[in-house]
C-alpha positions in Angstrom: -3.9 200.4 51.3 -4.9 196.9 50.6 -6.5 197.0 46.7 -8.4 193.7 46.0 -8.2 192.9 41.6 -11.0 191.5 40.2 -11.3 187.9 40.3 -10.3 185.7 37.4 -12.5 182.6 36.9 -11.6 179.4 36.0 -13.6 179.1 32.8 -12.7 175.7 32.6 -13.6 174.6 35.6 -16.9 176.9 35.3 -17.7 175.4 32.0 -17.1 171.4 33.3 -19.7 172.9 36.6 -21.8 173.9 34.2 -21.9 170.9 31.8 -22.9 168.8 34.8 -25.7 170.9 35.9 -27.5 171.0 32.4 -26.5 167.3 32.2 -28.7 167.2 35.6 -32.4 166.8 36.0 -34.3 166.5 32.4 -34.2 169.8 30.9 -36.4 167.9 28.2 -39.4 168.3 30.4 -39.5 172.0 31.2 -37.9 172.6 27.4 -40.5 171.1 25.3 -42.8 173.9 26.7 -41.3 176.1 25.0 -41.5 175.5 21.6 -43.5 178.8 20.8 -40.3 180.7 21.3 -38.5 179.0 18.6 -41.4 179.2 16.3 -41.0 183.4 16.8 -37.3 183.2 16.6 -37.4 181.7 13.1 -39.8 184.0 11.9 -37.8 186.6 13.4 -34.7 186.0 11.3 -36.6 185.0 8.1 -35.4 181.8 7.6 -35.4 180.3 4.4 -36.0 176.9 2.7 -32.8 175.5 1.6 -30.7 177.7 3.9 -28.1 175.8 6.0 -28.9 176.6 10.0 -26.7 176.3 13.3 -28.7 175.8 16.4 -26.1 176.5 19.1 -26.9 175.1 23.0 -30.0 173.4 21.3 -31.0 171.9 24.4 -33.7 169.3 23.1 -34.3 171.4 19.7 -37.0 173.8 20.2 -35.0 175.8 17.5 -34.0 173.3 15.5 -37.4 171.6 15.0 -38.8 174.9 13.8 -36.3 175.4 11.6 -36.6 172.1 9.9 -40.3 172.6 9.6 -39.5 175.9 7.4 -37.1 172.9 5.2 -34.4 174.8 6.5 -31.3 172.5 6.1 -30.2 171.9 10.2 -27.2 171.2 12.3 -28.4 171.1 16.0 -25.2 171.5 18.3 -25.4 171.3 22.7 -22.6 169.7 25.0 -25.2 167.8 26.9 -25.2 164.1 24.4 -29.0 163.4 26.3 -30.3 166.7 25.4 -29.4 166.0 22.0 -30.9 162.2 22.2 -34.1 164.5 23.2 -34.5 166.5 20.3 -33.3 163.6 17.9 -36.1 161.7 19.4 -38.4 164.5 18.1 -37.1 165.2 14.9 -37.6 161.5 14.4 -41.4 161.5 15.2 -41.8 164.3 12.7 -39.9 162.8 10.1 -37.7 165.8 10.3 -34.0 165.8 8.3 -31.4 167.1 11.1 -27.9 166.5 11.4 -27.4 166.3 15.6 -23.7 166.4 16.6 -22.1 167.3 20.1 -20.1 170.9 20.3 -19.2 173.2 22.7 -20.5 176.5 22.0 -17.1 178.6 22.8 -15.9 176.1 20.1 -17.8 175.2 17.4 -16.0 172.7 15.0 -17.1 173.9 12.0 -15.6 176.6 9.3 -15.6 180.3 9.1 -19.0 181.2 7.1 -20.4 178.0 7.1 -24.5 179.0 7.7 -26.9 181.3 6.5 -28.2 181.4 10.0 -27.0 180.0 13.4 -29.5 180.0 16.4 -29.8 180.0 20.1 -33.2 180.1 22.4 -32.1 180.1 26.1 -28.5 178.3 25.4 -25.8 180.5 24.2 -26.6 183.1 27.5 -25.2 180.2 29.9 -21.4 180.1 28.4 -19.1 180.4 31.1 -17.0 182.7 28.3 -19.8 185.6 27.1 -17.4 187.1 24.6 -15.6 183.6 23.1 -19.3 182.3 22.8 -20.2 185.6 20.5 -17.2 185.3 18.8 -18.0 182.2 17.7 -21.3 182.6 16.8 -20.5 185.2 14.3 -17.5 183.4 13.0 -19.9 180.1 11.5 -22.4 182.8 10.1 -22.0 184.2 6.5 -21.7 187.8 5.2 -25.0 189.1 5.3 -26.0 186.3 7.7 -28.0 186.0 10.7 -27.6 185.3 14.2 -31.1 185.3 16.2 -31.0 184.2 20.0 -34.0 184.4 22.9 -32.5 185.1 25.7 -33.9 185.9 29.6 -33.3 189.7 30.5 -32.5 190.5 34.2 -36.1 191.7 35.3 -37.7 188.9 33.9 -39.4 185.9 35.9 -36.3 183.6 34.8 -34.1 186.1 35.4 -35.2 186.5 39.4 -35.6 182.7 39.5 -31.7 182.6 38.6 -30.8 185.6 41.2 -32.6 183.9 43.3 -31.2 180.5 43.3 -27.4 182.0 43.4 -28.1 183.4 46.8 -27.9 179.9 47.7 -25.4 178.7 45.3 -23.0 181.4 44.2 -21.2 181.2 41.1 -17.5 180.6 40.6 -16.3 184.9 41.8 -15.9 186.8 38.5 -18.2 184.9 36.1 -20.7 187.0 34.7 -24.4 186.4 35.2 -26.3 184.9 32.0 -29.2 186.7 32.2 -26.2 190.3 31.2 -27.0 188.3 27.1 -31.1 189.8 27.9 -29.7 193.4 28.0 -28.1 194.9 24.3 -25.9 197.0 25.1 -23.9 194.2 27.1 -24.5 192.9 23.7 -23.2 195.5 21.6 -20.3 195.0 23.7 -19.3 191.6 23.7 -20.2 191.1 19.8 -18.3 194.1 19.0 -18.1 196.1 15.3 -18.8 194.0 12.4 -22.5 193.5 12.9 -25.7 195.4 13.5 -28.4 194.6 16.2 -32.0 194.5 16.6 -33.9 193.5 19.8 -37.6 193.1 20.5 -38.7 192.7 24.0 -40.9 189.3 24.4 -42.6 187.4 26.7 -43.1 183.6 27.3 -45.8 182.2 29.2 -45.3 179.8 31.7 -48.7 178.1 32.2 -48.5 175.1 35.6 -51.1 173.5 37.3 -50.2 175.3 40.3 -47.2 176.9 42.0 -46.3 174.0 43.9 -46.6 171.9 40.3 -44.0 174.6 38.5 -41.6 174.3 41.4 -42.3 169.9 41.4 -41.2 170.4 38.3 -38.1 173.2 38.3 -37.0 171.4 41.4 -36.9 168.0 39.7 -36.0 168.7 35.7 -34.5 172.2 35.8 -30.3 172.0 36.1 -29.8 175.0 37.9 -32.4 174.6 40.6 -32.3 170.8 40.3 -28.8 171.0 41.3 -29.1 174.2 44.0 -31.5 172.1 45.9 -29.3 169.0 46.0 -26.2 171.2 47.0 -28.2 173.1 49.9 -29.0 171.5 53.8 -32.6 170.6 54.5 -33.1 174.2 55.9 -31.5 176.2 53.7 -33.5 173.6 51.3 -36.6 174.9 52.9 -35.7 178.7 52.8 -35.1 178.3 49.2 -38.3 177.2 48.8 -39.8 179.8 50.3 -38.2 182.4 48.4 -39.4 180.6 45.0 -42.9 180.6 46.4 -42.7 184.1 47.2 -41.4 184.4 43.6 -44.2 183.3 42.2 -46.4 184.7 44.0 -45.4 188.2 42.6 -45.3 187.3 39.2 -48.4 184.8 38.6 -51.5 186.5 37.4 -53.6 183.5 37.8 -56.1 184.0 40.5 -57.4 180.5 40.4 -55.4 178.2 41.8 -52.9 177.8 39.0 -49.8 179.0 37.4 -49.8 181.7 34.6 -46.2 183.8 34.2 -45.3 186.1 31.6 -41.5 186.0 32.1 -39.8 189.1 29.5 -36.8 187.5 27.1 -34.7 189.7 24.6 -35.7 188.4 21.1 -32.3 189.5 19.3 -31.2 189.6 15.3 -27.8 190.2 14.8 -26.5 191.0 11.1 -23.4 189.9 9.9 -22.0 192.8 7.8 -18.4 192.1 7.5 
């Protein structure tokens, strides 16, 4: 009998893959719309004036700047230096107090219990290391402390767009998909005992000028299909297009020409207890 083990990934190599395809596009452009979700996410966890705050795969700072707003005193962390330019840009124009500084989120370079509340809207999910990346969320955070994340759930919009696009380009074999960090008990899980967990399911609108607009701009900004596209032949190119129109077409409930998707994301609040 021939018994196949599971496959062990090279997280290093999957984490250097997936540096580069954040890194890729502008993730700027198709962030900045969603600023609404960090506003929630902050109310969410209750944040505080005064309090110190980790935003963890900040992307351009949709967390961070809503944290600031509340005077919350922020660090805003992501691996990608240009996303980070982004959202320093931002808190700039809004006269905004944040420390920015580059980190890996399996390795956060600061001390146990070191913030009231550490953050994560659509970043943390897409660690090559699920488990290492929780572990070290909960390791910054205080006793008592929170740990609030958006993340996409499998059934959502994003979370098709994602299947989707890794029929095309599959993943490294054995790394787990990022959408598992939109379903709790994968999060009860990989955070373990020590902490308690609320969810909320959510739902962010995406609001194009069109479907061919939302995929101009996925296609163009949007590291995983920014990259997918550029990996792909012209005709595998043109069947992945296809599938992404199709896509859309089930989930837009705009009947006039545009764009209007209400894609589900797990609003979670995770307590520090211990």
């Amino acid at each position: 009998m021939n018994i196949q083990t599971p496959a062990t990934p090279d997280l290093t190599a999957v984490k250097a893959k997936q540096q580069a395809t954040w890194a890729s596009g502008d993730y700027a452009v198709v962030g900045t719309t969603l600023q609404i979700v960090g506003e929630n996410l902050c109310e969410a966890v209750d944040i505080r004036s005064g309090q110190r705050v980790l935003d963890v795969a900040a992307g351009n700072g949709n967390a961070t700047l809503a944290a600031a707003r509340r005077f919350a005193d922020v660090v805003s962390t992501d691996y990608v230096g240009a996303l980070l330019q982004r959202g320093r840009e931002r808190a700039q124009a809004e006269r905004l107090p944040v420390e920015f500084r580059e980190a890996d989120a399996e390795n956060l370079p600061f001390q146990d219990a070191s913030f009231h509340v550490v953050l994560s809207t659509f970043g943390v999910m897409f660690t090559a290391n699920h488990p290492r990346a929780a572990s070290e969320l909960v390791r910054v955070c205080r006793r008592g402390g929170k740990i609030g994340m958006a993340n996409w759930t499998p059934e959502s919009f994003i979370g098709n767009l994602l299947k989707t696009v890794v029929k095309y380009v599959p993943p490294a074999p054995g790394v787990k998909s990022p959408v598992m960090w939109g379903n709790k008990a994968y999060l009860e899980e990989i955070f373990g005992s020590g902490v308690s967990i609320a969810t909320e399911s959510r739902h962010f609108t995406f609001r194009y000028k069109s479907p061919a607009h939302f995929l101009d701009i996925f296609r163009t900004y949007y590291g995983p299909t920014h990259k997918a596209f550029g990996a792909i032949d012209q005709a595998a190119q043109q069947k992945l297009q296809e599938d992404l129109y199709a896509l859309m077409d089930k989930f837009n409930v705009a009947r006039d020409g545009t764009l209007v998707i209400p894609s589900e994301y797990l609003e979670v609040v995770v307590t520090k207890r211990a």
